[in-house]
Backbone of each chain as ProteinMPNN parsed JSONL, in Angstrom:
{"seq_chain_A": "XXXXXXXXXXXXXXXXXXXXXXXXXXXXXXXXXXXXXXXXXXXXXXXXXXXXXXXXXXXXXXXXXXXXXXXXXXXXXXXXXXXXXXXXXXXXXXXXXXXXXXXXXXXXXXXXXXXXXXXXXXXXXXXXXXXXXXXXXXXXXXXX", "coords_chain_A": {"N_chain_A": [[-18.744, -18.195, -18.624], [-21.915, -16.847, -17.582], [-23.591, -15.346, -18.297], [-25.103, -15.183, -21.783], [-25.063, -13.174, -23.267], [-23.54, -10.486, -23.145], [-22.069, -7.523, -22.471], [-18.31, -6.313, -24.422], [-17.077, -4.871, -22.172], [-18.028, -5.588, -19.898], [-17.821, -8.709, -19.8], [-14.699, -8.666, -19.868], [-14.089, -7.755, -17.28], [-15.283, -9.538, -15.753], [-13.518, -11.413, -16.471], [-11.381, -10.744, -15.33], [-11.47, -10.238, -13.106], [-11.994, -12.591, -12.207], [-9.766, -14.329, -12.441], [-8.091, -12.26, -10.427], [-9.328, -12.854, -8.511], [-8.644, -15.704, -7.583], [-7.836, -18.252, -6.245], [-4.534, -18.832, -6.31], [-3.736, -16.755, -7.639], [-4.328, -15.064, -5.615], [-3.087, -15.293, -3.662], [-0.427, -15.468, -4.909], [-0.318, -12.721, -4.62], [-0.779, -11.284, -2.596], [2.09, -12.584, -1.37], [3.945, -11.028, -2.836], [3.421, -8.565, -2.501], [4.091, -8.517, 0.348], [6.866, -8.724, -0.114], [7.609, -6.484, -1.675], [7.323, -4.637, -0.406], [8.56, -4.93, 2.486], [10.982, -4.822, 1.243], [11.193, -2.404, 0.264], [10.358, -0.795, 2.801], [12.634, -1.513, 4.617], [14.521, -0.187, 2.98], [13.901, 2.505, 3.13], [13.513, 3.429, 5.819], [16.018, 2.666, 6.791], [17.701, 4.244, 6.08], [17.746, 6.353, 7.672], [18.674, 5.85, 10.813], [21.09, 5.137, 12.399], [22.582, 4.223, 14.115], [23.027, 1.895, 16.824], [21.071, 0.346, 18.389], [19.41, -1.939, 18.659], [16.32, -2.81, 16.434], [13.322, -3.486, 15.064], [11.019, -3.694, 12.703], [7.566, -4.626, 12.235], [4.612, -5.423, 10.397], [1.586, -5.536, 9.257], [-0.678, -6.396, 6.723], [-3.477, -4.55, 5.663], [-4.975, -4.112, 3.755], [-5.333, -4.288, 0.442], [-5.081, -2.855, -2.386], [-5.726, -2.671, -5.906], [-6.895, -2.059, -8.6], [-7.309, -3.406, -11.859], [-6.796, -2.678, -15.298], [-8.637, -2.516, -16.771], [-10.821, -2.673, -15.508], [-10.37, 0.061, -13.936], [-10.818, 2.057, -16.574], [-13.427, 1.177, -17.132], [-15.138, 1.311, -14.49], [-13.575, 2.809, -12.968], [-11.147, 3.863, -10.384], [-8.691, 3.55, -7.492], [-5.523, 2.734, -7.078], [-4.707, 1.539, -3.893], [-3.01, 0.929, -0.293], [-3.092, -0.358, 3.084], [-1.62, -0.82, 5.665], [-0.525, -1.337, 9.056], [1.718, -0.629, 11.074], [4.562, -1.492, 13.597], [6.873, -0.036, 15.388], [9.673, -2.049, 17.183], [11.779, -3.273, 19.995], [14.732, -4.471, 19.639], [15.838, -6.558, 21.539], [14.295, -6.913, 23.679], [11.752, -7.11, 22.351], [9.729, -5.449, 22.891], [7.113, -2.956, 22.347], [7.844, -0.144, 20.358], [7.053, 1.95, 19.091], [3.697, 2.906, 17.108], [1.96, 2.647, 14.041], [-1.038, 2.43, 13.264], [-3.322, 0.986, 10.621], [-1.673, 2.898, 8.243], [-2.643, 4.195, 5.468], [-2.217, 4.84, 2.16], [-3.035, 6.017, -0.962], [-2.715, 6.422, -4.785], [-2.461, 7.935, -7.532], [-3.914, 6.928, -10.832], [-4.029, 6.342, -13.9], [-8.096, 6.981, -14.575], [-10.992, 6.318, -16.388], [-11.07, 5.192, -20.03], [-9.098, 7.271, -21.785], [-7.895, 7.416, -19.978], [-6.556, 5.59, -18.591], [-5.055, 4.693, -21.327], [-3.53, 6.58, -21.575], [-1.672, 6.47, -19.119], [-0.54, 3.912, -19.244], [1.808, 4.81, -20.605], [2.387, 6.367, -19.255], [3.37, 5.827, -16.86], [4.962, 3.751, -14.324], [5.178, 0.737, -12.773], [2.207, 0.252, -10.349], [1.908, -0.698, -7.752], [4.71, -0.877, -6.833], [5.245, 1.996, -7.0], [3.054, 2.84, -4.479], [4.637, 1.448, -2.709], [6.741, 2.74, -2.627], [5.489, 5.723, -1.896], [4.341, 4.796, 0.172], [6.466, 3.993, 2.229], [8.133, 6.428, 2.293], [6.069, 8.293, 3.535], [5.708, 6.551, 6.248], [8.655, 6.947, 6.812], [9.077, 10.218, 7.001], [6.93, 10.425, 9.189], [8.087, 9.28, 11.301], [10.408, 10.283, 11.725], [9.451, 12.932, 12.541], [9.426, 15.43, 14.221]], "CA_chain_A": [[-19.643, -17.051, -18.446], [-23.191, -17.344, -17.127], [-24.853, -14.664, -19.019], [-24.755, -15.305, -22.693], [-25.107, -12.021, -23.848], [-22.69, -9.311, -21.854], [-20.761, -6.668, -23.414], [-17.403, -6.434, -24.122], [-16.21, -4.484, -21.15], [-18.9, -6.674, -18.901], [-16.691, -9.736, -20.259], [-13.681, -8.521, -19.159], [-14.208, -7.295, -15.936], [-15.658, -10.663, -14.681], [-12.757, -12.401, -16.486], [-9.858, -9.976, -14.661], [-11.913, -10.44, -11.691], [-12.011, -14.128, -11.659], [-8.228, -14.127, -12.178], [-7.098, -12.058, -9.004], [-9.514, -13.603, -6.981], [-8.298, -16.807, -7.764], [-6.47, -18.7, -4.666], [-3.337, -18.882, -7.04], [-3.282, -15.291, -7.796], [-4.548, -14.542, -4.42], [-1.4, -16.235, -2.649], [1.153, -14.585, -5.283], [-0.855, -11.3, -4.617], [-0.326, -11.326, -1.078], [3.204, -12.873, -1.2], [4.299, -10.213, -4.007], [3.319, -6.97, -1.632], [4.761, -8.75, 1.284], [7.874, -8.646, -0.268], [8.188, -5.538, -1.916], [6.607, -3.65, 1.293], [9.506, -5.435, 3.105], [12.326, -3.989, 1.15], [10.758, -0.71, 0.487], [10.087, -0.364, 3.911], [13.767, -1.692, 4.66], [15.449, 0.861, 2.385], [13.6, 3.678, 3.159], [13.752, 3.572, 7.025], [17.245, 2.282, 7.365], [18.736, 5.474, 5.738], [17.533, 7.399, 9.323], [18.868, 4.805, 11.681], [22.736, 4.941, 12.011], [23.399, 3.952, 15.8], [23.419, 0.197, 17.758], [20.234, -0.039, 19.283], [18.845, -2.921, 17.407], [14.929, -2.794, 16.447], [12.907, -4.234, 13.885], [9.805, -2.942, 11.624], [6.301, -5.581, 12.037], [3.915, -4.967, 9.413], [0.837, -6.029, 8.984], [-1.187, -5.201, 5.935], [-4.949, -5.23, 5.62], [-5.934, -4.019, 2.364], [-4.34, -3.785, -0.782], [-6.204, -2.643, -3.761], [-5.034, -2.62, -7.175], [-7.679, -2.123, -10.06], [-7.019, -3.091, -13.019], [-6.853, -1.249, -16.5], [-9.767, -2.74, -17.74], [-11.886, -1.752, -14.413], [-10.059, 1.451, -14.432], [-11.298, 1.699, -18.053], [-14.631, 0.654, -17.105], [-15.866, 1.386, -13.571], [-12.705, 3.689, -12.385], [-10.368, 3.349, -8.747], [-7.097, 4.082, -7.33], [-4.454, 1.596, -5.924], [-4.903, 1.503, -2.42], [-2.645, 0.605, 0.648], [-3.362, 0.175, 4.087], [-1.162, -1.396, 6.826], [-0.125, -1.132, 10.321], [4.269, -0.908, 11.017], [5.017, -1.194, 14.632], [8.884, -0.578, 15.512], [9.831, -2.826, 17.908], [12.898, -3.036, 20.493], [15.118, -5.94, 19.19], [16.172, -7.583, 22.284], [13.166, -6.816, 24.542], [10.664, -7.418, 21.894], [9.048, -4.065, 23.703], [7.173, -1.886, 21.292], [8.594, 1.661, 20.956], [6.021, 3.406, 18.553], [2.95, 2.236, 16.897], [1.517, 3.802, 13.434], [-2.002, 1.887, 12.872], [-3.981, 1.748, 9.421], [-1.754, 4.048, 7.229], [-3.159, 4.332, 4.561], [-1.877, 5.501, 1.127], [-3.189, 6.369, -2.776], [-1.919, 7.029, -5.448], [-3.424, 8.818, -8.903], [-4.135, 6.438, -11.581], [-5.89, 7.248, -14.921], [-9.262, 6.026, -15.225], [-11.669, 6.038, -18.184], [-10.702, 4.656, -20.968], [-8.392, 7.925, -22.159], [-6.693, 8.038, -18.559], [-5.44, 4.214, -18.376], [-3.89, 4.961, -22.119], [-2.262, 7.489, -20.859], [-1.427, 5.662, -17.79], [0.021, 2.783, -19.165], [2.413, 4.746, -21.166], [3.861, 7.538, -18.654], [3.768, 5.611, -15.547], [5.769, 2.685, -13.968], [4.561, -0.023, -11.366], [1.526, 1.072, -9.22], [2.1, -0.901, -6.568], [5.676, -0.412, -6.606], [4.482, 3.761, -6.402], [2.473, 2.764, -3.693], [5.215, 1.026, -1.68], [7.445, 4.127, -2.167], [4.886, 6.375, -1.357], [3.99, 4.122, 2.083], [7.612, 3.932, 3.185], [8.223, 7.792, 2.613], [5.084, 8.381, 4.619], [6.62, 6.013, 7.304], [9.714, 7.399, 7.363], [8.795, 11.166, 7.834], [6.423, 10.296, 10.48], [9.107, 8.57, 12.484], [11.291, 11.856, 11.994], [8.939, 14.263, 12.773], [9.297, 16.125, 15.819]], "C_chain_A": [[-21.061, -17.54, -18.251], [-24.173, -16.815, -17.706], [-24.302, -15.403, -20.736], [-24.769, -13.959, -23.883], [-24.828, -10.701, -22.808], [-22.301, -8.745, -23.383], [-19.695, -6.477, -23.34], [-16.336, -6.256, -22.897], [-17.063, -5.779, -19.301], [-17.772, -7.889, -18.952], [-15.326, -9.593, -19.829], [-13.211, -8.079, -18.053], [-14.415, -8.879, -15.383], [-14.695, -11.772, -15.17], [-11.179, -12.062, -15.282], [-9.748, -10.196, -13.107], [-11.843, -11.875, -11.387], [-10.816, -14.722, -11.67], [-7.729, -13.413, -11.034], [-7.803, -12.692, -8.184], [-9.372, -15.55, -7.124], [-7.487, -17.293, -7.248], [-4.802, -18.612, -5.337], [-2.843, -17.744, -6.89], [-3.476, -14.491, -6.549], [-3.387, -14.185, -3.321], [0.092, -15.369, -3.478], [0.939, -12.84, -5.126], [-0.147, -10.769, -3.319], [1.129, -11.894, -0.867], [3.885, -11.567, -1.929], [4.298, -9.013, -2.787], [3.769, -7.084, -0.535], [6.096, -8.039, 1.471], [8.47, -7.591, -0.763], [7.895, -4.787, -1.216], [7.838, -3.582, 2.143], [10.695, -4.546, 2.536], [12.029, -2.668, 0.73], [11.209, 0.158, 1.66], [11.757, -0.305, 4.661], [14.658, -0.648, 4.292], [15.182, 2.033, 2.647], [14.296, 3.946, 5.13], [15.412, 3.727, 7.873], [17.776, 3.65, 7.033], [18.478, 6.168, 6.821], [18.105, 6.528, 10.03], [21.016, 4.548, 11.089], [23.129, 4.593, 12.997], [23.375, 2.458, 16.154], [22.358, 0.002, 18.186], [19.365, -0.496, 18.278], [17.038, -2.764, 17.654], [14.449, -3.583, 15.282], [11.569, -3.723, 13.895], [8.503, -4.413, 11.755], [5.504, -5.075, 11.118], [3.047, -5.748, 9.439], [-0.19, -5.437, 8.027], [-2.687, -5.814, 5.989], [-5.811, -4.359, 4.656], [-4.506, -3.457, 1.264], [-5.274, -3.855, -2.313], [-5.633, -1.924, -5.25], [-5.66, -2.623, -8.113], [-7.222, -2.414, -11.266], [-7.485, -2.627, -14.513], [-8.308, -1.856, -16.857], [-11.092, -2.306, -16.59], [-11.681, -0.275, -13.93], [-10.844, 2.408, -15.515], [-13.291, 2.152, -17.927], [-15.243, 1.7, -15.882], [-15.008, 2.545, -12.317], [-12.157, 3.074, -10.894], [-9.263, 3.907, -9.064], [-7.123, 3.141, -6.462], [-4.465, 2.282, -5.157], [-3.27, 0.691, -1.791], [-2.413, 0.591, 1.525], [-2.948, -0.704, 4.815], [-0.522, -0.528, 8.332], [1.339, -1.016, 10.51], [3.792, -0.296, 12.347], [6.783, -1.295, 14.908], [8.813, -1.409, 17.088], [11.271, -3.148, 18.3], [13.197, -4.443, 19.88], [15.056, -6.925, 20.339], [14.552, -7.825, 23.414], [11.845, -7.442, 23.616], [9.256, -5.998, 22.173], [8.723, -3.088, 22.337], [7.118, -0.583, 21.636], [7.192, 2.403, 20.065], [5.081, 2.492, 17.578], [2.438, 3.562, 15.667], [0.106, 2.248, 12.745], [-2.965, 2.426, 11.645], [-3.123, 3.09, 8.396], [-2.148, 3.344, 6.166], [-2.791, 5.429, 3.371], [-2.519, 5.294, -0.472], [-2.944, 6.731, -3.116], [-2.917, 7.316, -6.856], [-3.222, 7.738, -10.087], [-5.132, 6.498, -12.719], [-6.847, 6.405, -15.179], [-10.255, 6.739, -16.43], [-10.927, 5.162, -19.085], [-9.312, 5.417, -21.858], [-7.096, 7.692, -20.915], [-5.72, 7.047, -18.882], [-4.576, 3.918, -19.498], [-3.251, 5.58, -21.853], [-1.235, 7.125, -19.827], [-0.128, 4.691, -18.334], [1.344, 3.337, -20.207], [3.541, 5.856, -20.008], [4.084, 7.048, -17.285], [4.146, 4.029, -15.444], [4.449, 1.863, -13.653], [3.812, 0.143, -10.941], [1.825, 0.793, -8.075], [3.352, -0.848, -6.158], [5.916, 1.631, -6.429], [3.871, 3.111, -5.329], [3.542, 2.507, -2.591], [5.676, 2.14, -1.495], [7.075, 5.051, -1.389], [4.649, 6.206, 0.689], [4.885, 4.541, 2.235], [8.152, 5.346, 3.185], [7.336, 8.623, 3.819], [5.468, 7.909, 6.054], [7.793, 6.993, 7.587], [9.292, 9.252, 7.792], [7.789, 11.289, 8.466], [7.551, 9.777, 11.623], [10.098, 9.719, 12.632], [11.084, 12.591, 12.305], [8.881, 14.387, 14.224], [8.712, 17.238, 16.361]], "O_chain_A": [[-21.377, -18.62, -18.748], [-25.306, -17.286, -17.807], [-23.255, -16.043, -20.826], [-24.502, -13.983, -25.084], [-25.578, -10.139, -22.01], [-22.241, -9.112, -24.557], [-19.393, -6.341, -22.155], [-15.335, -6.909, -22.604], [-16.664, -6.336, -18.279], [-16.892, -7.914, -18.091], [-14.814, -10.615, -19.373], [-12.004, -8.001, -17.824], [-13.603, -9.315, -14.566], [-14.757, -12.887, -14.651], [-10.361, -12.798, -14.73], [-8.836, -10.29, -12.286], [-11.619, -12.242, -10.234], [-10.681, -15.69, -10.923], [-6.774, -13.994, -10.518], [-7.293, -13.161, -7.166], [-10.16, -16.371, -6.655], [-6.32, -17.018, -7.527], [-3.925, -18.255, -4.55], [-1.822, -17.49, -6.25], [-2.912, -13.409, -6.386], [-3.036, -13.275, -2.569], [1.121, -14.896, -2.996], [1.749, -11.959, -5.413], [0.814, -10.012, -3.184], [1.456, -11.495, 0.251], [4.585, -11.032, -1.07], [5.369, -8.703, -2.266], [4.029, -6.014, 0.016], [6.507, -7.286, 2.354], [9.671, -7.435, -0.542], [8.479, -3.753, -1.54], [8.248, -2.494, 2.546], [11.277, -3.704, 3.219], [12.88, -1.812, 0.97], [11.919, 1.161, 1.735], [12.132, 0.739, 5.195], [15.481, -0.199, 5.09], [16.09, 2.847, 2.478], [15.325, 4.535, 5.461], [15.842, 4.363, 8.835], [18.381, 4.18, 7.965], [19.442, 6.925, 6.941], [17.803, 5.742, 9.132], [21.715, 4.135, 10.163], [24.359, 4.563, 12.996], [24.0, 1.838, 15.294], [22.524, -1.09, 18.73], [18.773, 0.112, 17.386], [16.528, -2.634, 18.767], [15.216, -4.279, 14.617], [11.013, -3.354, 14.93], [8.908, -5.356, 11.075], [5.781, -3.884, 10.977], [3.422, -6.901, 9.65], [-0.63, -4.304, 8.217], [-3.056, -6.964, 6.225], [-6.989, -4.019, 4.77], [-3.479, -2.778, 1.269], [-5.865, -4.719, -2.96], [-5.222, -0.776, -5.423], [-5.1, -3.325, -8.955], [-6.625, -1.486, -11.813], [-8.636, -2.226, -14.687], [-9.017, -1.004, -17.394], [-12.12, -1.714, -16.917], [-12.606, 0.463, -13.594], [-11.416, 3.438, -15.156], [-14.023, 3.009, -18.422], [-15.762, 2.766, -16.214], [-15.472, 2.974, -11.26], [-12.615, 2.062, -10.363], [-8.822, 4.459, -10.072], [-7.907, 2.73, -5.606], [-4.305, 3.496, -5.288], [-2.526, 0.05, -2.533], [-1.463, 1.34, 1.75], [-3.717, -1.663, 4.885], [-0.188, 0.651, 8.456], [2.016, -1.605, 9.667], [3.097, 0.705, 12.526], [7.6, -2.197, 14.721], [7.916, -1.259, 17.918], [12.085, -3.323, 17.394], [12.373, -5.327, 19.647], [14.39, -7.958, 20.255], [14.009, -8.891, 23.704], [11.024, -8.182, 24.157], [8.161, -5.857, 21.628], [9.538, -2.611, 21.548], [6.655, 0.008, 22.612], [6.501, 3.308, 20.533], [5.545, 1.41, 17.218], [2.42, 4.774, 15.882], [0.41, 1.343, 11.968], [-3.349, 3.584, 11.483], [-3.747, 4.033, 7.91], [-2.027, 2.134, 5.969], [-2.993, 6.634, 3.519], [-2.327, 4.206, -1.016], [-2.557, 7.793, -2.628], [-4.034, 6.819, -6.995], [-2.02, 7.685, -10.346], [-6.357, 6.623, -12.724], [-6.729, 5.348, -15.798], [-9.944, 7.662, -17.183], [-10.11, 4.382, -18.596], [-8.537, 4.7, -22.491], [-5.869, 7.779, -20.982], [-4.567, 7.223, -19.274], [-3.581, 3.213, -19.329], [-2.072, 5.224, -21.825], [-0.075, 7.536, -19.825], [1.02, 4.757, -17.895], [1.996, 2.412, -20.69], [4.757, 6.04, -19.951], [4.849, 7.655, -16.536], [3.754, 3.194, -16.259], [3.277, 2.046, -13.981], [4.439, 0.872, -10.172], [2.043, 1.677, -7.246], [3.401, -0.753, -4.932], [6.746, 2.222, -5.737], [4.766, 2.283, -5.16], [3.48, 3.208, -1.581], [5.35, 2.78, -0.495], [7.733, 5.424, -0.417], [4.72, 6.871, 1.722], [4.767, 5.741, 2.482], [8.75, 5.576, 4.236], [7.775, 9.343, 4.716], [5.551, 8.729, 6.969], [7.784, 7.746, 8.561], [9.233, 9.489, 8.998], [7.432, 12.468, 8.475], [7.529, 10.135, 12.801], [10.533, 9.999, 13.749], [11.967, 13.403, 12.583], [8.426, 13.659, 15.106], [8.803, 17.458, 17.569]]}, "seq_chain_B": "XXXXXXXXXXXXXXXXXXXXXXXXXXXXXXXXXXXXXXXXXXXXXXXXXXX", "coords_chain_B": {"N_chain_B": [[-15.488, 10.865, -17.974], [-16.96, 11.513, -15.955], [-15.998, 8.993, -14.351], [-13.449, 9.779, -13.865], [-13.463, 11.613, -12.15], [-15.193, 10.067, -10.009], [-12.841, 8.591, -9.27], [-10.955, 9.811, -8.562], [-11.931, 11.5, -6.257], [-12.625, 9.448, -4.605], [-10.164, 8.789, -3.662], [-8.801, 10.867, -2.705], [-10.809, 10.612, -0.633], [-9.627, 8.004, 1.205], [-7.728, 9.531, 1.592], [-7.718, 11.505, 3.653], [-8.929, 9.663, 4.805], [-6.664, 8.922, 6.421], [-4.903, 10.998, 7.021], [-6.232, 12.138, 8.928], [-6.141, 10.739, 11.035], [-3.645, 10.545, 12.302], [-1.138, 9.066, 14.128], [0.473, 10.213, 17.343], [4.058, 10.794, 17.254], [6.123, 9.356, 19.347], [8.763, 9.692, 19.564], [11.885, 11.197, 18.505], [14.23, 12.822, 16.494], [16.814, 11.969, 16.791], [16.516, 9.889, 18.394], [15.586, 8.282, 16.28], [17.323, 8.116, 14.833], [19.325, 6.706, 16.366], [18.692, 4.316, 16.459], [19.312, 1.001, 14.817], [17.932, -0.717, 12.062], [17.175, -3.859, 12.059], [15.643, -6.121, 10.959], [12.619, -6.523, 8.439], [9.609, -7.472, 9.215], [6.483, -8.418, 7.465], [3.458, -9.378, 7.138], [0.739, -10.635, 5.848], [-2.803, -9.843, 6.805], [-5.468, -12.227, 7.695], [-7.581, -11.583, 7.413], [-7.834, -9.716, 5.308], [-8.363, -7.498, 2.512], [-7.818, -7.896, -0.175], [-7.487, -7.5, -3.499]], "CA_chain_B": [[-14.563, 12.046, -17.153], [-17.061, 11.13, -14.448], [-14.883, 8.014, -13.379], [-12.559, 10.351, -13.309], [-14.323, 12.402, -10.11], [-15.185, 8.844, -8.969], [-11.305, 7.799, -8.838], [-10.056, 10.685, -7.489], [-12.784, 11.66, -4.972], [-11.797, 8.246, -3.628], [-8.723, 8.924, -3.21], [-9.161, 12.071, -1.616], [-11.182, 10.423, 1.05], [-9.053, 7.43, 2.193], [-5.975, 10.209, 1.845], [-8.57, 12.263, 4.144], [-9.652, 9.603, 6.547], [-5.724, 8.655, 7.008], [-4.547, 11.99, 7.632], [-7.141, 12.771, 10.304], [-6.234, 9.634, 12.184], [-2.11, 10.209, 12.487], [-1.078, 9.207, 15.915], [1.447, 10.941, 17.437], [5.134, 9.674, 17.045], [6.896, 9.492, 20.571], [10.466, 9.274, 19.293], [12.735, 12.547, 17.956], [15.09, 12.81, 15.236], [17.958, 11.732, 17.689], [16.518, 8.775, 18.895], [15.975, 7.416, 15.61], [19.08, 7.514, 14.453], [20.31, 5.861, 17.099], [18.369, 2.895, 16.065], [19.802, -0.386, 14.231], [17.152, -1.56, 11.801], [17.703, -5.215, 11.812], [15.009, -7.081, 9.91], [11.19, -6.251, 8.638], [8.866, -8.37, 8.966], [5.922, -8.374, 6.737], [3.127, -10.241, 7.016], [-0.74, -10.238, 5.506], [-3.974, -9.998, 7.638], [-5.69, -13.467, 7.052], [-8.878, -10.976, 6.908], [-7.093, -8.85, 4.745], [-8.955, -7.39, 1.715], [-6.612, -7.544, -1.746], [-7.866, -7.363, -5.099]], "C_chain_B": [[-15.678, 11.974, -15.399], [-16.454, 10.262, -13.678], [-13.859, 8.827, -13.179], [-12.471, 11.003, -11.87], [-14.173, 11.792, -9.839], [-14.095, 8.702, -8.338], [-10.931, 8.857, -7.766], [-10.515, 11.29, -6.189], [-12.734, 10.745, -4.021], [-10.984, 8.269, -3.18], [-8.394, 9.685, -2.668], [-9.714, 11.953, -0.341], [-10.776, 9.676, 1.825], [-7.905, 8.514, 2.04], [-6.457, 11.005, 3.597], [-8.757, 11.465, 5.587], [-8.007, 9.201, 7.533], [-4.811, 9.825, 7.864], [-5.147, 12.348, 9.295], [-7.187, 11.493, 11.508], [-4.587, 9.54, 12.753], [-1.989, 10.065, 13.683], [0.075, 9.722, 15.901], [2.496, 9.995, 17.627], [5.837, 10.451, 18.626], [8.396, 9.997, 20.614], [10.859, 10.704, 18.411], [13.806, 11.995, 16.856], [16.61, 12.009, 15.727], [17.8, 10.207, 17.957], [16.018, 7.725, 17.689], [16.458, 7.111, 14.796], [19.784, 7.356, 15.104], [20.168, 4.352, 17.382], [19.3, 1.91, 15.203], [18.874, -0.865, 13.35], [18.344, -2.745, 11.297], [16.55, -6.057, 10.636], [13.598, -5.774, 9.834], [10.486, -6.664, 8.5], [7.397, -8.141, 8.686], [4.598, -9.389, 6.747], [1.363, -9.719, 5.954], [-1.796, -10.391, 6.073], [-4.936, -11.015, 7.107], [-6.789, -12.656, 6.734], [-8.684, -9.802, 5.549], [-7.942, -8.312, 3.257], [-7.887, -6.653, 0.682], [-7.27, -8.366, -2.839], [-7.092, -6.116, -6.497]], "O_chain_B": [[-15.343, 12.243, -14.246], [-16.279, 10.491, -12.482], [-13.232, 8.581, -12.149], [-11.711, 10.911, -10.906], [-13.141, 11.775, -9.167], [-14.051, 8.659, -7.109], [-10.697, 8.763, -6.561], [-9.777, 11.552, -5.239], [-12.777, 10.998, -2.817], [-10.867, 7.723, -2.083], [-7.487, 9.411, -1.881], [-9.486, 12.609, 0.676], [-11.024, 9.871, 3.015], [-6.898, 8.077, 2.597], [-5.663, 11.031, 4.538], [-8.778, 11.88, 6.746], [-7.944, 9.154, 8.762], [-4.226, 9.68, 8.938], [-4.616, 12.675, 10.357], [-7.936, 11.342, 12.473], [-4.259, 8.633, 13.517], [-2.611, 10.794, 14.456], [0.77, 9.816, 14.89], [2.333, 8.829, 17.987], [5.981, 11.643, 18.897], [8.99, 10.56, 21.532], [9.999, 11.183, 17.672], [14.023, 10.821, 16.558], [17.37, 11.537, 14.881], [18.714, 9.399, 17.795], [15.997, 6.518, 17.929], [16.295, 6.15, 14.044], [20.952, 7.676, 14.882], [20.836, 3.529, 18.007], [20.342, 2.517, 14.955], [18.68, -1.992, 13.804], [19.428, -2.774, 10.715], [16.929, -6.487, 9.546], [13.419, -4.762, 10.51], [10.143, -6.501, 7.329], [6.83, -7.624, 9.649], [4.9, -10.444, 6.19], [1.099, -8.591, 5.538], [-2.048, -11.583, 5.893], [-5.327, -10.751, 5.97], [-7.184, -12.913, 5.597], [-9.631, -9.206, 5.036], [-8.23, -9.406, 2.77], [-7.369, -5.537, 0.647], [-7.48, -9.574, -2.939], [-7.505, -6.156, -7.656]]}, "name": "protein", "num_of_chains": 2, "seq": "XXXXXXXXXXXXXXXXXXXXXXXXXXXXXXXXXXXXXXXXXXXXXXXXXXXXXXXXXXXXXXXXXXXXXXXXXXXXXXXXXXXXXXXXXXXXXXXXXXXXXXXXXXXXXXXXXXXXXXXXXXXXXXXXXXXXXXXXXXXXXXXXXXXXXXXXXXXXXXXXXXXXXXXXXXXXXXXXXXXXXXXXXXXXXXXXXXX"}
């Protein structure tokens, strides 16, 4: 620490913070949402899709925001997530439909009352978040 | 209970700026379930902003 006199919640903000942004945690951050984006996105979509004409889902994500309880607590937010999913013909490589930047949040309690509350009636966030995305995905791709 | 506004007024406006940007989907109820998903590939934007 650089100051020598912070306050408790000061102190733990710049320790929580120097932990995710930490190339380690950075790399399992970004590997971690890869992967559960992937089979989210996988399970949700596939249940519409019953015929032969092979395609495949690209994703690219470009923000993922995850506060945690103690900046919740502190300074407030909501998990964020915002990527791109293009479907794409299998054999051609030819893209069929393009959904850029969705973007999804989800309700997370902040103050100090919320994130107790929080941490006792709700799951995962970012596992809510994926769900949320790939529902979003999928009835956009259904809607007619 | 003001972080509370904060959080959720946030969240109200990327829900806000995503809505008002939906592009339209080309494809019908028919044509995609006559798809195959085969794989999904996943990747992260090297510019990518995660915290």
């Amino acid at each position: 620490m650089r100051k020598t006199r912070v306050g408790a919640e000061e102190v733990e903000k710049d320790a929580s913070s120097a932990v995710a942004n930490s190339p380690a945690a950075q790399a399992y951050i970004r590997q971690e949402a890869a992967r559960r984006l992937q089979a989210g996105l996988l399970r949700e979509v596939s249940a519409e899709m019953h015929g032969q004409e092979p395609v495949r889902l690209e994703v690219t994500i470009h923000q993922v925001v995850m506060p945690s309880a103690a900046q919740r607590a502190v300074l407030g937010g909501q998990p964020m997530l915002n990527a791109t999913v293009r479907l794409i013909e299998g054999g051609s490589g030819k893209e069929i439909a393009a959904y850029p930047n969705l973007a999804v949040a989800i309700n997370a309690g902040n103050g100090v009352l919320g994130v107790m509350v929080d941490q006792f009636a709700t799951g995962d966030h970012f596992d809510e978040l994926v769900t949320k995305f790939s529902a979003q995905y999928r009835q956009w791709l259904i809607k007619t | 209970m003001h972080f509370f506004r904060h959080g959720a007024a946030l969240a109200a406006l990327v829900l806000a700026a995503g809505c008002a940007s939906i592009p339209n989907n080309p494809l019908g109820l028919n044509r995609v379930a006559s798809m195959r998903l085969e794989t999904v590939d996943v990747q992260v934007a090297s510019d990518a902003t995660v915290w």
